[in-house]
C-alpha positions in Angstrom: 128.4 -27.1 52.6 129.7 -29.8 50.4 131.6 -28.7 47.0 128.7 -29.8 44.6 126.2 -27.5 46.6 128.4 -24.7 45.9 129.4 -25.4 42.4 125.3 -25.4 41.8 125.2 -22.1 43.2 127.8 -20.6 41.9 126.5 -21.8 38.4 123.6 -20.2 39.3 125.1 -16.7 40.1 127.1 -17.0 36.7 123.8 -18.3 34.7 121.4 -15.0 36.3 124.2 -12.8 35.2 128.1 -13.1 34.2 128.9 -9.8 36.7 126.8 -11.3 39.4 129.1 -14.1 39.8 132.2 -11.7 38.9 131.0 -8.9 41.8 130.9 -12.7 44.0 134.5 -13.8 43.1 135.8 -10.6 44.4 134.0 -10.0 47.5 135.6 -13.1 48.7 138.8 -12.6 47.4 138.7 -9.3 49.5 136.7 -11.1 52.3 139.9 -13.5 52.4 142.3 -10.4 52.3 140.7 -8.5 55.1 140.4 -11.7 56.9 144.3 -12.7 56.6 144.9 -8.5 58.0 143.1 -9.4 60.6 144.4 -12.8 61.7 140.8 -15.0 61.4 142.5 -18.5 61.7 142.7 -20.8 58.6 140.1 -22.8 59.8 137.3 -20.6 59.8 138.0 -19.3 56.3 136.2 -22.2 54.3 132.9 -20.8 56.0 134.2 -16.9 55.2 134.5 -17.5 51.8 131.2 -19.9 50.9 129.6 -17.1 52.7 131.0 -14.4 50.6 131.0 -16.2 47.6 127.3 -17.1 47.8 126.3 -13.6 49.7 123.9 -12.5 46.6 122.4 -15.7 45.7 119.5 -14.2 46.5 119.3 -12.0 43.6 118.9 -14.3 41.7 115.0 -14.8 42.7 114.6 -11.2 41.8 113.5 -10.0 38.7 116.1 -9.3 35.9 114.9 -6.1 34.9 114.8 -4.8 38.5 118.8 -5.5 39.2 119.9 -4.3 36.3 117.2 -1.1 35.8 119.4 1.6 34.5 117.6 4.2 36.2 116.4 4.8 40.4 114.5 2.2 41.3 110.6 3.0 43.1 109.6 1.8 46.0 108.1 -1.6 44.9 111.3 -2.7 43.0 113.7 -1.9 46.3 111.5 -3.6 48.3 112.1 -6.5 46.3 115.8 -5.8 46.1 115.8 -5.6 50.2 114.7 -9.1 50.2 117.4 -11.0 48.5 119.5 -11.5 51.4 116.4 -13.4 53.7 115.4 -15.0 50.1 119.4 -16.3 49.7 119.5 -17.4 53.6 116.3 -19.2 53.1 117.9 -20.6 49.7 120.3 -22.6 51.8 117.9 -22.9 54.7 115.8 -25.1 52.6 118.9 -27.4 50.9 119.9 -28.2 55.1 123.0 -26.5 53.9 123.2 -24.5 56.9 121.5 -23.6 60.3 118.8 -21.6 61.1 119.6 -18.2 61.6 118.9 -17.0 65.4 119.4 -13.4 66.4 122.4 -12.9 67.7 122.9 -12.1 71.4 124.3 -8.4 72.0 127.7 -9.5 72.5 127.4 -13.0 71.7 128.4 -13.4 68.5 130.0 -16.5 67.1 133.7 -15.8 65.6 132.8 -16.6 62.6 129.4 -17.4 61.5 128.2 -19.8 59.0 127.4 -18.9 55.3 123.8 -18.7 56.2 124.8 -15.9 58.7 126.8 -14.2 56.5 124.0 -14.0 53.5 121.3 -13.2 56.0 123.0 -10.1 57.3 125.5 -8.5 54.3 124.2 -5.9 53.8 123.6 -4.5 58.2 125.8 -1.3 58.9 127.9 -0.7 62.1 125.5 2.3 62.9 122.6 -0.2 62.4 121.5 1.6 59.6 121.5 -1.4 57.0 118.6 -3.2 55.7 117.3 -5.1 59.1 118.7 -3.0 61.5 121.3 -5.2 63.3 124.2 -2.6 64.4 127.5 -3.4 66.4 128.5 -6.7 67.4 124.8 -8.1 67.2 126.2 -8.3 63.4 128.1 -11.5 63.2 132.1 -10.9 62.6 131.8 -12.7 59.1 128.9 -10.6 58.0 130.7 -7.4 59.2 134.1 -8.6 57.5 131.7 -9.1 54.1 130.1 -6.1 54.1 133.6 -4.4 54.2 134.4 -6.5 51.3 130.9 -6.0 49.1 132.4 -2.0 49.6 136.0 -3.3 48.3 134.3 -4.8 45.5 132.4 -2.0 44.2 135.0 0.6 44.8 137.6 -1.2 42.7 135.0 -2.1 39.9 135.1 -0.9 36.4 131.9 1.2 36.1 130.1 2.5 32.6 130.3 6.3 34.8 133.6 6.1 36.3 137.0 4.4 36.8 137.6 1.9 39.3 139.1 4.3 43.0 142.9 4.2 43.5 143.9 2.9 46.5 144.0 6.3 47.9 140.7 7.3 47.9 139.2 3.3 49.0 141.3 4.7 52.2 139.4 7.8 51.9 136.6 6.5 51.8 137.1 3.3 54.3 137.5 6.1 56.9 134.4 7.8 56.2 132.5 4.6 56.4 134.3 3.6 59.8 132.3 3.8 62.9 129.4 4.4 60.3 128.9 1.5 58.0 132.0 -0.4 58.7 132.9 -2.0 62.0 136.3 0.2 63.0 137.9 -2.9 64.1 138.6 -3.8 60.6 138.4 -0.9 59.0 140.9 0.8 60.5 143.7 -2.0 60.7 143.0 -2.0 56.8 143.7 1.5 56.3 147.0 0.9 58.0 147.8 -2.1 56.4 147.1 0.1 53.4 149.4 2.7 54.2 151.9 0.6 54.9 152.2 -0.8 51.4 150.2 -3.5 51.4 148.0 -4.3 47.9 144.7 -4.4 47.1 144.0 -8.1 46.0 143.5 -8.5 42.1 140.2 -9.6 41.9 139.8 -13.4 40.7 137.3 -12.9 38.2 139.3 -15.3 35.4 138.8 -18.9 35.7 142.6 -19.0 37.4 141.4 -16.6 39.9 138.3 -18.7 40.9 140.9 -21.6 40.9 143.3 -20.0 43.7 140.9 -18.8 45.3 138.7 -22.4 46.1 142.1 -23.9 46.6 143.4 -21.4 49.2 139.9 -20.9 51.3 138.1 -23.7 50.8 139.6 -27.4 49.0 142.4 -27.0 51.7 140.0 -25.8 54.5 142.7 -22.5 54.7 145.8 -24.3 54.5 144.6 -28.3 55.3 145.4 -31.1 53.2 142.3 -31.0 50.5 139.2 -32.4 53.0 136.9 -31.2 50.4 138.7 -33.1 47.8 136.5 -32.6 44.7 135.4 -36.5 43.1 135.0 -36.9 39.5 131.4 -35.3 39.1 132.5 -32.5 41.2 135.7 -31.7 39.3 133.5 -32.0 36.0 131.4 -29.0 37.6 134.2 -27.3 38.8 136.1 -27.5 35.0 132.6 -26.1 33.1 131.8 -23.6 35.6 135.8 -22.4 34.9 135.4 -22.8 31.4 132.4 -20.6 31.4 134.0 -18.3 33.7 136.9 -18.4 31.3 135.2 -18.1 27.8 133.4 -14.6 29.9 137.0 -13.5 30.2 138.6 -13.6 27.2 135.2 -11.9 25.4 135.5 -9.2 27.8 139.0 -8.6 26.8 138.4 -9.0 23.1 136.0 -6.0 23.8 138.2 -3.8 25.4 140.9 -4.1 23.0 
């Protein structure tokens, strides 16, 4: 995916909803974190991190009021909700940004999979009890790894009901996900990694944050020499999407103080 494609996307995340492309920005900071425990080379990170960063485009098809409905949702409006990862992989289906999705073989899943992959199949559990029913490695690694992340993400958020979980109880809780919803083969060197002292990633939702983050995954392809070097129209997307992201920032703070 070229870097104007995503800066069109990711404009679009931040345009449906401000915390829509916040939740976005950390699930692939923590997508990038677990990847690095893990030892996914450099060069398969570009495609981690689109994936991750773009994993909920789909919701932005669905209806506002639905996503952000205070109360339980019926059967109708989760139904719709269900959708947004097929309507998000057929979002970048149609743009020839990525190929078709095929089922994976049992066993025969790529490394890492493109972004198309990874949005298609975000939200399958371990246990194959996620949305389409993929379970075990029929899940491709990158969709596993986000999925793990997308739990990071919400577990670390600030929520109206409740503080965001130490680091503590995310191990508590990776564990009773492991096996379950997360695939043990990264849930449990996280734990460790965990318990050994390693930190939680601050999430990049500041326009600095976004910055670091597309420089370390994606404009230097995990560590290359800039092969998506941005041109002038790019960079002027890139500086109002950070701007935007930015301005979001500081009101937020202004709010809380």
């Amino acid at each position: 995916m070229d870097t104007g494609h995503l800066l069109h996307y990711l404009n679009d995340l931040l345009e449906y909803g401000p915390d829509l492309l916040e939740h976005s920005l950390g699930v692939a900071s923590y997508a990038l974190f677990i990847a690095e425990i893990i030892g996914v080379d450099g060069q398969h990170l570009p495609c981690l991190v689109t994936g991750a960063l773009l994993h909920d485009l789909g919701k932005t098809k669905v209806e506002r009021r639905i996503i952000y409905k205070p109360g339980p949702l019926n059967d109708v409006e989760w139904a719709k909700v269900r959708m947004h990862p097929l309507v998000g992989a057929a979002i970048l289906s149609s743009r020839g940004m990525a190929r078709v999705v095929r089922p994976p073989l049992p066993g025969g899943s790529t490394p890492v999979p493109t972004p198309l992959d990874i949005v298609l199949l975000h939200h399958e559990h371990w246990q194959g009890t996620g949305y389409y029913g993929y379970q075990g490695e029929d899940i491709p690694l990158g969709a596993r790894i986000v999925a793990l992340a997308d739990a990071l993400d919400a577990m670390t958020a600030f929520r109206p009901y409740r503080k965001p979980l130490s680091p503590d109880q995310v191990v508590t809780e990776v564990r009773k996900g492991s096996g379950r919803q997360f695939d043990p083969d990264l849930a449990k060197p996280m734990v460790k990694a965990l318990q050994r002292g390693a930190q939680l990633p601050p999430t990049p939702r500041t326009a600095n944050g976004l910055i670091e983050l597309l420089y370390r995954s994606l404009l230097t392809r995990g560590g290359g020499m800039g092969s998506m070097a941005l041109d002038r129209r790019n960079r002027e997307r890139l500086l109002a999407l950070v701007l935007a992201l930015d301005a979001l920032s500081s009101g937020e703070k202004a709010m809380r103080s």
